[in-house]
C-alpha positions as CSV (number, residue, x, y, z in Angstrom):
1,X,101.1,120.9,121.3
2,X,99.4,120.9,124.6
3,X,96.1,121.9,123.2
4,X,93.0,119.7,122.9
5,X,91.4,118.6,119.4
6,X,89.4,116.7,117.9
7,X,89.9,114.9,114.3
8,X,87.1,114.2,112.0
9,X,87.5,111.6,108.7
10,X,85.3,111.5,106.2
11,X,85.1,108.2,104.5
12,X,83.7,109.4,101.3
13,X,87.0,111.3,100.3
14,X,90.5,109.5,100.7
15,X,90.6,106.0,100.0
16,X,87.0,105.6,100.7
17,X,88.0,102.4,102.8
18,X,85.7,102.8,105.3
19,X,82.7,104.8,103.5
20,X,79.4,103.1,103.8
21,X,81.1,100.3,106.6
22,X,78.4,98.5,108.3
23,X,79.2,98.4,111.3
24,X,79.7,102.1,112.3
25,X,80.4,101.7,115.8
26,X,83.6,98.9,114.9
27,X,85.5,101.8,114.0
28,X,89.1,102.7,115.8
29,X,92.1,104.9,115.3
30,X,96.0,103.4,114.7
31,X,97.8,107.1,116.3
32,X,101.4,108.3,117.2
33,X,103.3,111.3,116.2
34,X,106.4,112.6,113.9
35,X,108.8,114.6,115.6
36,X,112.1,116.1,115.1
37,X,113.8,112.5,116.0
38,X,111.9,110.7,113.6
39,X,113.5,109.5,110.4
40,X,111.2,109.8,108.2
41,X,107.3,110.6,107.6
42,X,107.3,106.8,108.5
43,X,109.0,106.6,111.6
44,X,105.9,106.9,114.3
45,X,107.0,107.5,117.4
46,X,105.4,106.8,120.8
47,X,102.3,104.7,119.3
48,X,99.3,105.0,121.2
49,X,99.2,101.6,123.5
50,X,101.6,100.8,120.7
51,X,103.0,97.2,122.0
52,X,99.7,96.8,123.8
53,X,98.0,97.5,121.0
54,X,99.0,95.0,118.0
55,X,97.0,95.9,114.4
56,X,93.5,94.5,114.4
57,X,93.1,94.6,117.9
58,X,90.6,97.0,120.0
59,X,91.0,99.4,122.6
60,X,88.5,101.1,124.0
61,X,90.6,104.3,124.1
62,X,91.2,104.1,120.6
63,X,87.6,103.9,120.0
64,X,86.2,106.3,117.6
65,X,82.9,108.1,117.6
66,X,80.2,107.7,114.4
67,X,79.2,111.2,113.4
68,X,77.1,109.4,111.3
69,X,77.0,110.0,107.3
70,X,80.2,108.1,107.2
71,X,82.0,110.4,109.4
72,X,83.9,109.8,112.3
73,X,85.5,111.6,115.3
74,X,88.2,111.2,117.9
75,X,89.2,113.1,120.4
76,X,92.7,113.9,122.0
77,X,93.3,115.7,125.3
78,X,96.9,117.4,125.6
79,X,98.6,116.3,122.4
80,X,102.3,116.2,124.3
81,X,100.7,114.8,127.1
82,X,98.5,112.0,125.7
83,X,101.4,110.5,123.5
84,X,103.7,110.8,126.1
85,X,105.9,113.1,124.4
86,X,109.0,114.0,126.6
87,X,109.9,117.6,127.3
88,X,112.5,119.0,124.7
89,X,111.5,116.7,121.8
90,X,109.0,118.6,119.2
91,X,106.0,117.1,118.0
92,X,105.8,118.0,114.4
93,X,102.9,116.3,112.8
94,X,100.0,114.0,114.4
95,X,100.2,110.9,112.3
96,X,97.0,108.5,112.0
97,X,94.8,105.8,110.6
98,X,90.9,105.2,111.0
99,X,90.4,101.6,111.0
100,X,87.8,98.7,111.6
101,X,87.8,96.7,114.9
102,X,90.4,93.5,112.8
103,X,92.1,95.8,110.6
104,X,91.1,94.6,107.8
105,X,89.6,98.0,106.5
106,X,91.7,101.1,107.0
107,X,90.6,105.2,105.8
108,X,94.2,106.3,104.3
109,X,94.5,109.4,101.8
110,X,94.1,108.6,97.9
111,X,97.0,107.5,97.5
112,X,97.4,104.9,100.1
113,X,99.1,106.7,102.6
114,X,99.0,107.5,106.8
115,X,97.3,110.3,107.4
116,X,99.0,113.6,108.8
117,X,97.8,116.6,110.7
118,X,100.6,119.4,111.9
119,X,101.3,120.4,115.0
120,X,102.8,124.2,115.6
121,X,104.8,125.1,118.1
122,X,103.3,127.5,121.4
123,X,104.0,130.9,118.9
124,X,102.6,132.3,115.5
125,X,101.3,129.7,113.5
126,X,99.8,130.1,110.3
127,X,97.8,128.1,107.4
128,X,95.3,127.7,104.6
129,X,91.9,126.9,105.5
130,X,90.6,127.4,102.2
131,X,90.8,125.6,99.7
132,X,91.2,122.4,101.9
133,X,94.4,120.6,101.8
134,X,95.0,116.7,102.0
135,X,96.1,115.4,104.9
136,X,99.6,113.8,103.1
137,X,102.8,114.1,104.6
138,X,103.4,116.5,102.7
139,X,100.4,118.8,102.1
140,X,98.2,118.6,99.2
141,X,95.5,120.7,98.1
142,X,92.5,118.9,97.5
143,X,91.5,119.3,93.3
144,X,91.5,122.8,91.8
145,X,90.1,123.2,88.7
146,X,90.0,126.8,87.5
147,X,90.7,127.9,83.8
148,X,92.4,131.5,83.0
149,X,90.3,134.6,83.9
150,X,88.1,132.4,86.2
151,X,89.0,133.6,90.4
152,X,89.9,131.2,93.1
153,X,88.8,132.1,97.0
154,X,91.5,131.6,99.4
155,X,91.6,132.4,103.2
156,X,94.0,131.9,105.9
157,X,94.3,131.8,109.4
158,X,97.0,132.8,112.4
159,X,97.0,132.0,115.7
160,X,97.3,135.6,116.8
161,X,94.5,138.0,116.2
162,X,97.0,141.0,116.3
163,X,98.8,140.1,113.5
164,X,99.1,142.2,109.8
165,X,98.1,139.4,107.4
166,X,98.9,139.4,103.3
167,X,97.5,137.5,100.1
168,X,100.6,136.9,97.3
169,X,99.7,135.4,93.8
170,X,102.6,135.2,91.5
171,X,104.3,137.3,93.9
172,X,102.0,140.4,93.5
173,X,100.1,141.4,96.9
174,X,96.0,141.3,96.4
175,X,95.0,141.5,99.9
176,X,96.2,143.4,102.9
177,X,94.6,143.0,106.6
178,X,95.8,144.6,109.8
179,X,94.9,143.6,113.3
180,X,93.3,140.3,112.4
181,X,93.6,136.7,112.7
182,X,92.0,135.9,109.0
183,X,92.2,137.2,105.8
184,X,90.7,136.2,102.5
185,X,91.2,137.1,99.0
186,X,89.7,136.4,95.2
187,X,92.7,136.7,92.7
188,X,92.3,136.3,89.1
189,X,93.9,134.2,87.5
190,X,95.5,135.8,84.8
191,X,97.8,132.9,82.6
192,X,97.5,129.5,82.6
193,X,100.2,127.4,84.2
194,X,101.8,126.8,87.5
195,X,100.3,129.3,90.4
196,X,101.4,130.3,93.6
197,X,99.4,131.6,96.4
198,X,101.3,132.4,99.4
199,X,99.8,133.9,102.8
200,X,101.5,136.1,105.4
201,X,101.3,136.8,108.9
202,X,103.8,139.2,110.7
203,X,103.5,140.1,114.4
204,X,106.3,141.7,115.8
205,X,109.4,140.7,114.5
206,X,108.2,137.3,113.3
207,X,106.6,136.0,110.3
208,X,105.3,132.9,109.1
209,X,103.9,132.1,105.8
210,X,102.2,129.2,104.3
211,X,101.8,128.6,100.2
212,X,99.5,127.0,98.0
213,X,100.4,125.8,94.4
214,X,98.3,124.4,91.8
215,X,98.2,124.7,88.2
216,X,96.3,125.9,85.6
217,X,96.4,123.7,82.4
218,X,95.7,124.8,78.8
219,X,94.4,122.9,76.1
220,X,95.1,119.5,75.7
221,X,97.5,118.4,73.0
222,X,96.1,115.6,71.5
223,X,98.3,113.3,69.4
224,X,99.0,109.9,68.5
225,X,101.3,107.8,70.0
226,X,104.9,107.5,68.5
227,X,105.8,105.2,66.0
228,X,107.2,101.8,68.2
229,X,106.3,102.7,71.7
230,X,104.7,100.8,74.3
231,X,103.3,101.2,77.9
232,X,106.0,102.7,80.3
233,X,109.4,104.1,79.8
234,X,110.8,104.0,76.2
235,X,114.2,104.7,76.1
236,X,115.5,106.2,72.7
237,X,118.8,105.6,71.0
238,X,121.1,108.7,72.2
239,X,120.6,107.8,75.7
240,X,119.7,111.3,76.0
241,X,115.7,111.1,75.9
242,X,112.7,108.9,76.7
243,X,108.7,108.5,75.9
244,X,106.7,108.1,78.8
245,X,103.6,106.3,77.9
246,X,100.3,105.7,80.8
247,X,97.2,103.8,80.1
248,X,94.3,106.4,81.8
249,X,91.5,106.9,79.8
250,X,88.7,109.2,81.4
251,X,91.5,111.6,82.8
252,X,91.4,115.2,82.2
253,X,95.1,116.0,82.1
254,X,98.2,114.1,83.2
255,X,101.6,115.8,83.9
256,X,105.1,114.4,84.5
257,X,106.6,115.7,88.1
258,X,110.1,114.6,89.6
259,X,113.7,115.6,90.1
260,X,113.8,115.8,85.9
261,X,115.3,119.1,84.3
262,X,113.1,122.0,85.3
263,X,110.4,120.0,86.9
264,X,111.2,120.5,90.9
265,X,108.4,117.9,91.2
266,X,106.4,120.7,90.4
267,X,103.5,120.5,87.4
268,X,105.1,122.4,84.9
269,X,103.7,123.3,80.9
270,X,106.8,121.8,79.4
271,X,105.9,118.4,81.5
272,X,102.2,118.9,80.5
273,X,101.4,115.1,78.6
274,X,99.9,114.8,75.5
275,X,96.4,112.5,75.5
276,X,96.0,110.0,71.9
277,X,92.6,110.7,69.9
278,X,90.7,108.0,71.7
279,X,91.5,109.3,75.3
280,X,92.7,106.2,76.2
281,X,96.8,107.1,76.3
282,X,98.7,110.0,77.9
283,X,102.5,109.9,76.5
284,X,105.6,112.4,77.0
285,X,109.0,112.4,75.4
286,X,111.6,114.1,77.5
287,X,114.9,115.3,76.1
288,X,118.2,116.7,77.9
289,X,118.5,114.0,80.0
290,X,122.5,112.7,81.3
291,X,122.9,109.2,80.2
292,X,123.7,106.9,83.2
293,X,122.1,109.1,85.4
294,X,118.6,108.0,87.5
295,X,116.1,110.5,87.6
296,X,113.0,109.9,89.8
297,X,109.9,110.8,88.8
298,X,105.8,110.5,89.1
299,X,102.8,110.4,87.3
300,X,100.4,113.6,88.6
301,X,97.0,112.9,87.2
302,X,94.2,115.6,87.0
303,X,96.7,117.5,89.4
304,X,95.7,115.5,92.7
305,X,97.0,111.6,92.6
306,X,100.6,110.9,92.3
307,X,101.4,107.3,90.9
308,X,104.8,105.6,89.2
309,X,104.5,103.9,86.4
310,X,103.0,100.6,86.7
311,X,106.3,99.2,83.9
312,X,109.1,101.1,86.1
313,X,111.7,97.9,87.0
314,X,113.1,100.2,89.7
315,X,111.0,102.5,92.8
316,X,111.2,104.3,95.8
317,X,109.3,103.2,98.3
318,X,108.7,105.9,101.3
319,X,107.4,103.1,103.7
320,X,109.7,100.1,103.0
321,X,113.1,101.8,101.3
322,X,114.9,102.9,105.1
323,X,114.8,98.9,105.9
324,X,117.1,97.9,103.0
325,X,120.6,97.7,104.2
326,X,123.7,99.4,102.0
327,X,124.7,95.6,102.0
328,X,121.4,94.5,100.4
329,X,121.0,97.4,98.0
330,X,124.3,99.7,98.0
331,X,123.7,103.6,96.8
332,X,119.7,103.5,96.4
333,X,119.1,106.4,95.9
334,X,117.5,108.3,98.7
335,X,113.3,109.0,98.4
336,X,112.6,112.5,97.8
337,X,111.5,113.1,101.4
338,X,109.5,116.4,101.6
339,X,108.9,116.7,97.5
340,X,106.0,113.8,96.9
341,X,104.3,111.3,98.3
342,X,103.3,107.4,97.3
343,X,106.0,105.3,95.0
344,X,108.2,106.8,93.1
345,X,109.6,105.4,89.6
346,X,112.9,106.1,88.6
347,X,114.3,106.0,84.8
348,X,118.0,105.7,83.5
349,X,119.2,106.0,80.6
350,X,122.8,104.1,79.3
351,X,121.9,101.8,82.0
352,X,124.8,99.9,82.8
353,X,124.6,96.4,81.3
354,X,124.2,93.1,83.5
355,X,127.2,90.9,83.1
356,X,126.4,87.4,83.3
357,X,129.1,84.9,84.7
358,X,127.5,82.1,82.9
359,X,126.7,82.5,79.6
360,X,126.3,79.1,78.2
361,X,123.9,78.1,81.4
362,X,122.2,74.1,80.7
363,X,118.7,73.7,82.3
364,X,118.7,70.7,83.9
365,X,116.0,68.2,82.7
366,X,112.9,69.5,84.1
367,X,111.3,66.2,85.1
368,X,114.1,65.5,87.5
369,X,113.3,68.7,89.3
370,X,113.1,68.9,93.2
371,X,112.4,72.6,93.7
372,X,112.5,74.5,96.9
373,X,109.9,77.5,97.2
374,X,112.7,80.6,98.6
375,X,111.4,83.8,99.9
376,X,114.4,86.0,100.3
377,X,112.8,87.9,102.9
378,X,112.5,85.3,105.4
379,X,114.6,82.2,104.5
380,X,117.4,84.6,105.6
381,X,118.0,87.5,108.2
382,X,120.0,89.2,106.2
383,X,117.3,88.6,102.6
384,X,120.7,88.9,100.6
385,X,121.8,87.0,97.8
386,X,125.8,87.1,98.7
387,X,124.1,85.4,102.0
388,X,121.9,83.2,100.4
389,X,124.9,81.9,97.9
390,X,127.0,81.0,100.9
391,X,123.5,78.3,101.7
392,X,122.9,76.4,99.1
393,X,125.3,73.6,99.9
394,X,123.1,73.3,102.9
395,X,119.5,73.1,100.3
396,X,122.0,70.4,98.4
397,X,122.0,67.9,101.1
398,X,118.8,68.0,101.6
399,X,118.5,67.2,98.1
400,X,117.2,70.2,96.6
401,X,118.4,70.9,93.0
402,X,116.3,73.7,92.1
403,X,115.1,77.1,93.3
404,X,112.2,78.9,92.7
405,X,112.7,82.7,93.9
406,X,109.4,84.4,94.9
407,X,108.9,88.3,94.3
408,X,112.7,89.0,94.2
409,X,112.1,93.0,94.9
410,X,109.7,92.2,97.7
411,X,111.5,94.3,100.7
412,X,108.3,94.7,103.0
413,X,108.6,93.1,106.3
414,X,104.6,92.3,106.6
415,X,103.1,91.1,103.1
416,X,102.9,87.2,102.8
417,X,105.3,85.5,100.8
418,X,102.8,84.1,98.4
419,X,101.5,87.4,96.8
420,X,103.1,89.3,93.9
């Protein structure tokens, strides 16, 4: 944490927001850090020139350097000491966007997200350097596509050159190195499924290890889609099982990952999704499920991006969820903080039923209508409905006899009211 270092982006991976930009030296970085106060991979904390610095504005200290090739680098001189980190609080992760000059174009990870280096504390440290990882929250290897009896290079490095260093694949030791900083190893891999490659450094009396999972699919079921289902979550009588069903033609696999039975938002065979014969469908039906209960879960698609389902009428949201109040939304159920990235979709089965107070509700006559546009968000500081029941007396005298509700989920505290 009081080391130096410089961070390079490549604009051809990620997003790709800011590969091929025109104006190469119009390129700046959005910085702060993640420590053990923060709340949440969110929760940035001491902002480079942070109130001095409002998005889309430039300062020449946030200022990055074109590497050329769309590559660019910035520099950072004593990590605790350029954020202004107080003694006694622990910088965990370095937390940052590459941007143009306005803001208007922005370098985030694939799936849309801040971009995250880790910091390790002033003792043994150790990590992957091969195969590369995203730079998510939480860590993702970039794409690894290897089939049974094909072998996968790994290598890791500690910070101590003195240290006894170990390769693990299922478990099973492949590689031993004493007195070394690095150490590298070729397993095979011997089945297909989910793999785990887990490297060790000991020096002393401590050790530190750092794992690497992927997973090795079979073949492809191929099957056609079940009798009656549509895009999204299918719920089946029982209220003991659903058919997921995604839209991504082109896609070598797609797997189900979340807090379902067995799954540990891990890819797992049983979760592996079957593709139709035209290659245009992926679809899933999950059984064993408790009725009433909300399970969250993700789309993993050829083992790298993580998506919800675009038909899910309930998400998690990592950046937006930790502003909705108990009052707005009581029991939401908490993002899975440290298991995923991106939104998250949740399913329930035996839902319970909305009750409606008014059953036999009249439309008024539609060409006597004087409608009010309401945003929820910002027609109230609360953006609740008890609230916004207890004002429409006052939209009444101004003669209002109508309401038209925008995006009635919309929770963010930036997006204009007029988009979806």
């Amino acid at each position: 944490e009081n080391d130096n270092l410089s961070i390079t982006v490549d604009a051809t991976k990620g997003n790709g927001g800011l590969n091929n930009y025109s104006n190469p030296s119009d390129v700046y970085v959005h910085t702060g850090v993640i420590t053990n106060l923060s709340t949440s991979a969110t929760d940035w904390r001491y902002v480079k020139f942070g109130s001095q610095n409002p998005w889309g504005q430039q300062v020449a200290g946030l200022q990055a350097t074109s590497l050329g090739n769309n590559k660019w680098r910035y520099d950072i001189t004593n990590i605790r000491a350029f954020y202004g980190v107080p003694a006694g609080e622990t910088i965990r992760q370095i937390a940052i966007l590459f941007r143009s000059g306005n803001g208007n174009i922005k370098q985030t990870n694939t799936d849309g997200s801040d971009m995250y280096l880790p910091v390790y504390p002033n003792e043994l440290s150790l990590r992957f350097t091969d195969p590369p990882f995203q730079p998510t929250a939480i860590p993702i290897p970039e794409p690894i596509s290897r089939q049974v009896g094909q072998t996968l290079s790994v290598t890791a490095q500690s910070s101590s050159a003195a240290a006894t260093m170990r390769i693990y694949y299922n478990g099973t030791v492949v590689q031993t190195v004493t007195s070394a900083s690095t150490v590298t190893a070729s397993p095979v891999i011997s089945a297909a499924g989910a793999q785990e490659i887990v490297a060790e450094a000991v020096s002393g009396t401590i050790t530190k290890r750092d794992t690497l999972r992927f997973f090795v699919g079979g073949a492809v079921n191929v099957a056609p889609l079940p009798a009656g289902v549509r895009d999204g979550i299918n719920y089946e009588s029982g209220n003991t099982s659903v058919v997921l069903v995604l839209y991504a033609p082109g896609k070598q696999r797609v797997s189900v990952i979340g807090d379902l039975p067995g799954s540990n938002w891990q890819e797992q065979n049983n979760y592996a999704m079957s593709k139709t014969p035209d290659g245009n469908y992926w679809w899933l039906r999950i059984t064993g499920l408790t009725p009433g209960t909300e399970y969250a879960f993700q789309y993993l698609v050829d083992g790298t991006l993580r998506v919800g389902d675009p038909y899910a009428e309930k998400v998690l949201d990592p950046w937006n969820d930790p502003y909705i109040t108990p009052a707005t939304f009581p029991n939401l159920k908490p993002y899975p903080t440290g298991q995923t990235s991106g939104i998250v979709s949740i399913l329930q089965t035996n839902s319970p039923a909305y009750n409606w107070t008014v059953p036999n509700f009249t439309r008024p006559d539609k060409r006597g209508l004087i409608i009010y546009e309401l945003l929820l968000r910002d027609f109230i500081a609360a953006h609740d409905w008890k609230t916004l029941r207890d004002t429409l007396s006052y939209l009444q005298r101004l003669g209002i006899n109508a309401i038209k509700l925008m995006p009635v989920g919309e929770f963010d505290h930036v997006i204009v009211a007029a988009l979806p």
